[in-house]
C-alpha positions as CSV (number, residue, x, y, z in Angstrom):
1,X,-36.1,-11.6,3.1
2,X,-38.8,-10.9,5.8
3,X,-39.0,-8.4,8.2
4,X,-38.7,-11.4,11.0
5,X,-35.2,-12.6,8.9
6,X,-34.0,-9.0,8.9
7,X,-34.0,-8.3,12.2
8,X,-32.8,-11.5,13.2
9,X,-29.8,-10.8,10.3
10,X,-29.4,-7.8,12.8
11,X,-29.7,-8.9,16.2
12,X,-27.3,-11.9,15.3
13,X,-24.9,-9.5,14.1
14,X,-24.8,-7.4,17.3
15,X,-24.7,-10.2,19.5
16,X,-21.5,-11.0,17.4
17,X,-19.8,-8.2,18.1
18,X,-20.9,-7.3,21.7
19,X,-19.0,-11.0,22.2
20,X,-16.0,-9.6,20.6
21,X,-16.5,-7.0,23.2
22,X,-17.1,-4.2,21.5
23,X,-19.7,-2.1,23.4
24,X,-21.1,-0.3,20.0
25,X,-22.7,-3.5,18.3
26,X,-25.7,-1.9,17.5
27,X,-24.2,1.0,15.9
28,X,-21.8,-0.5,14.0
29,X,-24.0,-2.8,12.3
30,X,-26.4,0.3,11.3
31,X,-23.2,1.6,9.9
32,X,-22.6,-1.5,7.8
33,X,-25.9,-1.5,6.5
34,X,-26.2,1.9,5.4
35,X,-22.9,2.0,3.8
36,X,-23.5,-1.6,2.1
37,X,-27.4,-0.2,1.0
38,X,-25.7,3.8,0.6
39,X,-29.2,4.4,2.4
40,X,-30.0,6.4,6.0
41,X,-30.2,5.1,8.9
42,X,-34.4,5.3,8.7
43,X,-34.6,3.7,5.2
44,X,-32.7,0.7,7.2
45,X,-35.5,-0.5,8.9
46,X,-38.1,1.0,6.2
47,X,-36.4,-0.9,3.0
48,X,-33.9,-2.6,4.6
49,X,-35.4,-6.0,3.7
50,X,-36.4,-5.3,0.2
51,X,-33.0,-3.7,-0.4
52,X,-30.8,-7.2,0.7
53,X,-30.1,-9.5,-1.5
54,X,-27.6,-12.6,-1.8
55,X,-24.8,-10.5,-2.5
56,X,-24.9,-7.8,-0.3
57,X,-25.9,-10.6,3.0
58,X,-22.3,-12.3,1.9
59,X,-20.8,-9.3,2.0
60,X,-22.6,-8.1,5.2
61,X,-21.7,-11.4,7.1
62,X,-17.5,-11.0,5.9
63,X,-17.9,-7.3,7.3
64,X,-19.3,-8.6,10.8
65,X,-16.9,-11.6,10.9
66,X,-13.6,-9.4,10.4
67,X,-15.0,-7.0,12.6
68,X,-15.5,-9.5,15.2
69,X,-11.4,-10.1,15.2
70,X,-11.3,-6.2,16.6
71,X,-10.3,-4.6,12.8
72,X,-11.0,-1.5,13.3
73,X,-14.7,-0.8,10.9
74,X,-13.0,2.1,9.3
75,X,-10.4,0.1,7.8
76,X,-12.8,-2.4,6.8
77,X,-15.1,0.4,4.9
78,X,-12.3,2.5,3.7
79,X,-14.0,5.2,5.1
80,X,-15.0,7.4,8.0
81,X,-16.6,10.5,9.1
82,X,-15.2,13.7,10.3
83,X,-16.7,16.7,10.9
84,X,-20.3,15.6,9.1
85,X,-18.2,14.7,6.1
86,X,-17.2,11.4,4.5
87,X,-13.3,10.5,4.3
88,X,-11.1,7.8,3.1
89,X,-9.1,5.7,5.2
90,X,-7.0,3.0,5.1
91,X,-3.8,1.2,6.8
92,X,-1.6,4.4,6.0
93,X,-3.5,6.8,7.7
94,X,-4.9,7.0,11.6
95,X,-8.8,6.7,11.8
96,X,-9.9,10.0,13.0
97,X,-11.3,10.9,16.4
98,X,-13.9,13.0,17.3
99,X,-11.4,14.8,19.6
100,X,-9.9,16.4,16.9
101,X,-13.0,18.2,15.7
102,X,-12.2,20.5,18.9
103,X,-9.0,21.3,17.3
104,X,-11.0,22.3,14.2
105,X,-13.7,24.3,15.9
106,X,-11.4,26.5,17.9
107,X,-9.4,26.9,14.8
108,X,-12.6,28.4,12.6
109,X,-14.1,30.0,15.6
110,X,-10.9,32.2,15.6
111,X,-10.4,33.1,12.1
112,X,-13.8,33.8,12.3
113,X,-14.0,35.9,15.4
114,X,-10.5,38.2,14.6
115,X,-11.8,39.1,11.1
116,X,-9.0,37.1,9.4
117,X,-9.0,37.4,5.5
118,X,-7.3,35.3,3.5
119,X,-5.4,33.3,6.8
120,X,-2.5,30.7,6.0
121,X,-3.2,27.9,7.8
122,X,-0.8,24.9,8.7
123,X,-1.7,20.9,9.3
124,X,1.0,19.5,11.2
125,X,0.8,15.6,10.8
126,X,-1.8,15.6,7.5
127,X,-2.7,12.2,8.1
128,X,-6.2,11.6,6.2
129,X,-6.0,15.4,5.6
130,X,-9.0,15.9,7.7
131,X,-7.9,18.8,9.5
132,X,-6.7,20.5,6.2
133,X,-9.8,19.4,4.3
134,X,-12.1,20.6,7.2
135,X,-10.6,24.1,7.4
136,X,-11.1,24.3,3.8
137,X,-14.4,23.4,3.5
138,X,-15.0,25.7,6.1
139,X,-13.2,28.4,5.7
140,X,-13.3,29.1,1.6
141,X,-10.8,32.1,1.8
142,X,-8.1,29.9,3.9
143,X,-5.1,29.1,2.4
144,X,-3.9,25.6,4.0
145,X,-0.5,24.2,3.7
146,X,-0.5,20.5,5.2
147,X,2.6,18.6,5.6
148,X,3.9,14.8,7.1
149,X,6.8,12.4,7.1
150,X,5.1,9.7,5.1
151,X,4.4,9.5,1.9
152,X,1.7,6.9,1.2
153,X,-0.2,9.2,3.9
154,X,-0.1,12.2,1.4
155,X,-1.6,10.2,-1.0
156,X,-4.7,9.3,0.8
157,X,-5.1,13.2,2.0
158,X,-4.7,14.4,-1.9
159,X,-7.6,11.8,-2.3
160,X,-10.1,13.6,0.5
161,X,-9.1,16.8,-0.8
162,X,-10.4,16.3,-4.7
163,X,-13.2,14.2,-3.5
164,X,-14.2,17.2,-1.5
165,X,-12.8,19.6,-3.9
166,X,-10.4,22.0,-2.3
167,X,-7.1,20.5,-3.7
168,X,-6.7,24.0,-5.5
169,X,-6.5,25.7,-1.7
170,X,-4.3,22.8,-0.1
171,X,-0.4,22.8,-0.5
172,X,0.8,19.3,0.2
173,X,4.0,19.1,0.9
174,X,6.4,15.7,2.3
175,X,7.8,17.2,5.8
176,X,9.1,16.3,9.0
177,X,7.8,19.0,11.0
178,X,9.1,22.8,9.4
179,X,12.3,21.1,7.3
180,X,10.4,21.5,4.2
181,X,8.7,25.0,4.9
182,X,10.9,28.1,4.2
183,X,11.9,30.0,7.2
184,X,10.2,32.8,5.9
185,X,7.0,31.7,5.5
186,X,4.5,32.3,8.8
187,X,1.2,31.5,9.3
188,X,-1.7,32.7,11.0
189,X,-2.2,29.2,13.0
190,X,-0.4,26.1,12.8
191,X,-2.5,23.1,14.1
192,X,-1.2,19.9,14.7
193,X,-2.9,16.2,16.1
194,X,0.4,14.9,17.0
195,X,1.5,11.6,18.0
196,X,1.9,11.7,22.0
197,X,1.2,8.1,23.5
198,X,4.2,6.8,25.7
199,X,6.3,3.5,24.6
200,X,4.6,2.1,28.1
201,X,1.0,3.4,27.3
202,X,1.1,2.0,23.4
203,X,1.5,-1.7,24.7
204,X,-2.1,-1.2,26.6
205,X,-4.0,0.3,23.9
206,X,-7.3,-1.8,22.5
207,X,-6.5,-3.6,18.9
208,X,-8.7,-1.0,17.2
209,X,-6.0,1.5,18.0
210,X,-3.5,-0.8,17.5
211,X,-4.2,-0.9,14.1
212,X,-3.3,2.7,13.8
213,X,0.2,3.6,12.4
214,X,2.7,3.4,15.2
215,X,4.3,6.5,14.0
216,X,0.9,8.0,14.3
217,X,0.7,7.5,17.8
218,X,3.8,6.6,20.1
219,X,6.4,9.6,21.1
220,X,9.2,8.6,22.9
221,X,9.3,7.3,26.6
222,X,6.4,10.2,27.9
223,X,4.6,10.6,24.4
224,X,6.1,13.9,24.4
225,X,9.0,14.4,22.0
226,X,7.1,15.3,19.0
227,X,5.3,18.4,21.5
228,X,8.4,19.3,22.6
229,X,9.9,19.6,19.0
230,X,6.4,21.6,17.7
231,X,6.8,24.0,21.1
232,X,10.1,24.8,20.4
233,X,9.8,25.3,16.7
234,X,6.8,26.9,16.0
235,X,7.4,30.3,17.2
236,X,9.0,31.1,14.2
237,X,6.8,30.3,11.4
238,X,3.9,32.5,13.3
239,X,2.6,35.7,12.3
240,X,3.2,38.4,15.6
241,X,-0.7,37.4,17.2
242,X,-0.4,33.9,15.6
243,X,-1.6,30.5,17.4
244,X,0.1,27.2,17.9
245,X,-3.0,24.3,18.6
246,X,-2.9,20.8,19.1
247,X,-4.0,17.8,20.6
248,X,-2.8,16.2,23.9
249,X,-2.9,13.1,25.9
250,X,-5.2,12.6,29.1
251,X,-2.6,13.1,31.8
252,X,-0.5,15.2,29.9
253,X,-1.3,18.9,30.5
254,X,0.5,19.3,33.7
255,X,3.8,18.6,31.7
256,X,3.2,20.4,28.8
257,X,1.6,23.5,30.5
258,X,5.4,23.8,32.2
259,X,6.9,23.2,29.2
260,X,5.1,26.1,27.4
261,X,5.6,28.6,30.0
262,X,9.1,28.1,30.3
263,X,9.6,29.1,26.5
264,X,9.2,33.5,26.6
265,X,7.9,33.5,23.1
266,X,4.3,32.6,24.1
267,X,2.3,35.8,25.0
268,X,-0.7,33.4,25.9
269,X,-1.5,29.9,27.2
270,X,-5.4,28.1,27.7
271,X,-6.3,24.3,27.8
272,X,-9.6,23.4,26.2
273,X,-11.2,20.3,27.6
274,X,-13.4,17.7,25.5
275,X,-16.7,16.2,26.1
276,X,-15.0,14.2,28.4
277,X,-13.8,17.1,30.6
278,X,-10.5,15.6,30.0
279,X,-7.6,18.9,28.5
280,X,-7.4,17.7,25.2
281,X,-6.2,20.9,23.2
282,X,-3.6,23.7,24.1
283,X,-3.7,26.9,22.5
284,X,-0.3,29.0,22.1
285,X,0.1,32.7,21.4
286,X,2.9,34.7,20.0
C-alpha cells in the first residue's frame, strides 16, 4: 500500500464513524491502528503503510464497521487505558472513565501526604480492578482488598492484576458491599465508583454506555441507593482519621452533601470537581 491508499484507508474510516456520529473518528481510528500494528501513534503515519497488509486491512475494516453500529471500541479491543496503563475489558466489566482517575489521584495524594505506611485500602465495585490495580502500582506498600457482587467481573480484575503484577498485594474477594468483610477489619480509605444513574436517566444514555453492565450503572429511582447504603455503612470498617471516596453523578451533590451531614460520624466533608467543573468525587472523614 501507498502513502496516497493509506491515508485514504484513513480518512474513509473517519468519515465512517463521524456518520455514525461519533465526534472522535479521528482518534479512534489512530487507536485501531496502533493496537492492530502494536506501534505509536508517530510510527502510524511513518510505517503505517509498510506495516498493512491483507490481513490486518480485513481486520481493520470489521473493527470500523462494528464500531460504526456504536459498540463501544473497548469492547471491540478488549482493552482500555486507565491511568497510563493498559487493561482488559470485556462485556462483564464497565469500560473505565477518565473520571475515576480523580478518585485514584486523591487517594495516592493522601496516603502520600499523611505519611501512611503500609495503608489497607478498599475498592468498592472492583469492576476491571482498575482502581485496585492503580493503587497498587502506585502505592507498592498498600495493601488492597477489592470486592463486587459479580463473579465473571472478578475474573477479569484477577486478569489486570497478574498482567500488571500485583495479585500478591490484592485480596479479591465476591461481596455485596461489607457482607463479606469482617466487622473487624478497618481500613485506612475505602474508595468506591458506584453505580448512581437513575432508572429515568439510564433510558437516555448513548449506546456506548449502554453497553455497560446495567448493574454497573443504574441505582434505583434517583441513582442513589447504592450511596446511601456505602454512607451509612462505611463508618464502621474506617480507621479513627479514615476516608470514605467515591464517584457521583452530575446533579447529584446537592443530595448527597445532605445526606452526609445528616450522618454525625463524619468529622469532615469536601466535593472535588473534574475537568469538567462538574462535583464528581466526595470525600468523607471519620
Amino acid at each position: 500500500m501507498d502513502n496516497t491508499e493509506f491515508h485514504q484507508l484513513i480518512s474513509q474510516a473517519e468519515n465512517k464513524l463521524r456518520k455514525a456520529g461519533i465526534d472522535t473518528a479521528a482518534t479512534e481510528v489512530e487507536i485501531v491502528l496502533q493496537t492492530l500494528l502494536d506501534v505509536g501513534r508517530l510510527d502510524i503515519y511513518l510505517h503505517g503503510p509498510k506495516l498493512l497488509d491483507e490481513t490486518i486491512i480485513k481486520k481493520f475494516h470489521e473493527i470500523i464497521d462494528r464500531r460504526v453500529t456504536r459498540y463501544p471500541l473497548q469492547y471491540i479491543l478488549g482493552e482500555a487505558y486507565f491511568y497510563g496503563r493498559k487493561f482488559l475489558v470485556d462485556r462483564d466489566v464497565m469500560v473505565p472513565t477518565p473520571e475515576t482517575e480523580i478518585l485514584c489521584e486523591l487517594a495516592i495524594n493522601y496516603v502520600v501526604n499523611e505519611g501512611l505506611e503500609y495503608p489497607e485500602i478498599l475498592d468498592i465495585g472492583v469492576g476491571a480492578g482498575v482502581i485496585s490495580v492503580t493503587i497498587a502500582c502506585e502505592l507498592p506498600e498498600a495493601w488492597v482488598t477489592a470486592v463486587d457482587i459479580s463473579r465473571p467481573t472478578l475474573t477479569v480484575a484477577r486478569k489486570n492484576a497478574a498482567m500488571h503484577e500485583v495479585e500478591s498485594r490484592i485480596n479479591f474477594m465476591k461481596s455485596d458491599l461489607f457482607s463479606s468483610i469482617s466487622p473487624e477489619q478497618k481500613y485506612d480509605i475505602i474508595l468506591s465508583n458506584p453505580p448512581y444513574i437513575s432508572e429515568k436517566v439510564y433510558e437516555e444514555l448513548p449506546p456506548e454506555v449502554l453497553a455497560d453492565p446495567k448493574i454497573s450503572l443504574v441505582s434505583g429511582a434517583e441513582g442513589l441507593d447504592f450511596i446511601k447504603r456505602l454512607i451509612d455503612q462505611a463508618p464502621d470498617y474506617l480507621k479513627k482519621g479514615g476516608r470514605l471516596m467515591f464517584e457521583i453523578g452530575f446533579d447529584q451533590s446537592a443530595k448527597v452533601t445532605k445526606i452526609s451531614e445528616a450522618d454525625p460520624r463524619y468529622r469532615s466533608f469536601s466535593l472535588m470537581q473534574d475537568l469538567n467543573n462538574i462535583d464528581r468525587v466526595v470525600v468523607l472523614g471519620v
